[in-house]
N, C-alpha and C positions, 0 to 999 in steps of 0.2 A: 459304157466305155467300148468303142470299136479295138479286134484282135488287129495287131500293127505284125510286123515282120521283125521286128522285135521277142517278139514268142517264139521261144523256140518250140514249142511242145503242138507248132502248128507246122500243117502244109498247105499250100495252099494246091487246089487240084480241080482239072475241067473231066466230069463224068462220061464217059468215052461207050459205055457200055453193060449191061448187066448178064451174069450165065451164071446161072445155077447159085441162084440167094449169094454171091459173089460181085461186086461194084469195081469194073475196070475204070481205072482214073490216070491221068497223067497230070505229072506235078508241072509246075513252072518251070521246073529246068530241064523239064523232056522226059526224066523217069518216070517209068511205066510199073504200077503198083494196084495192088486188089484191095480196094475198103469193104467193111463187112458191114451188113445193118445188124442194131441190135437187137434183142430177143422181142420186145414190142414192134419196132420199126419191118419186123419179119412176117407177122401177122397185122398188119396196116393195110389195106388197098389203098388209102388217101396216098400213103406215103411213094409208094410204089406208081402211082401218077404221077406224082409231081415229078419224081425221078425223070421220067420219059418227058416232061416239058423243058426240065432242066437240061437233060440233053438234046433237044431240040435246041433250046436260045445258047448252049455251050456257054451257062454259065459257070465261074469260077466259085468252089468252094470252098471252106477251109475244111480239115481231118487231124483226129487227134494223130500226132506223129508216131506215136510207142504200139498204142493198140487199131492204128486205122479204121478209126469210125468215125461216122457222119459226126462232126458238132450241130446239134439242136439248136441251139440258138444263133446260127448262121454267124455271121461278122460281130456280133454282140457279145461283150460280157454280161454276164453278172451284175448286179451296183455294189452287190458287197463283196465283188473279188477284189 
């Protein structure tokens, strides 16, 4: 099941930057906000790549809205949300 706009417990957000284990992002409606990686995604180099391609192509991502973290499984639910 793809996250819709619907969800509220989503932002959607284009990765603008990284300082200091800190993910500068800007939402859809122009707010300028910090996502965090998590305690794994912090010790990752895979992860920490892909960051830097992603803001290269200024792809859009979703963020959980409450605690601003990356969602893992990108535009995807679950099957058994």
């Amino acid at each position: 099941m793809l996250l819709t706009n619907q969800d509220v417990s989503v932002l959607e957000v284009q990765i603008l930057g990284v300082y200091h284990s800190k993910i500068e992002v800007k939402t859809i409606s122009g707010e300028y906000l910090f996502a965090y990686p998590t305690q794994t995604q912090k010790t990752d180099p895979l992860f920490w790549q892909s960051l830097k391609d992603i803001i290269k192509a200024k792809l859009w991502l979703p963020i959980n809205k409450k605690m601003h973290h990356l969602i893992d499984s990108d535009w995807l639910l679950p099957s058994n949300a």
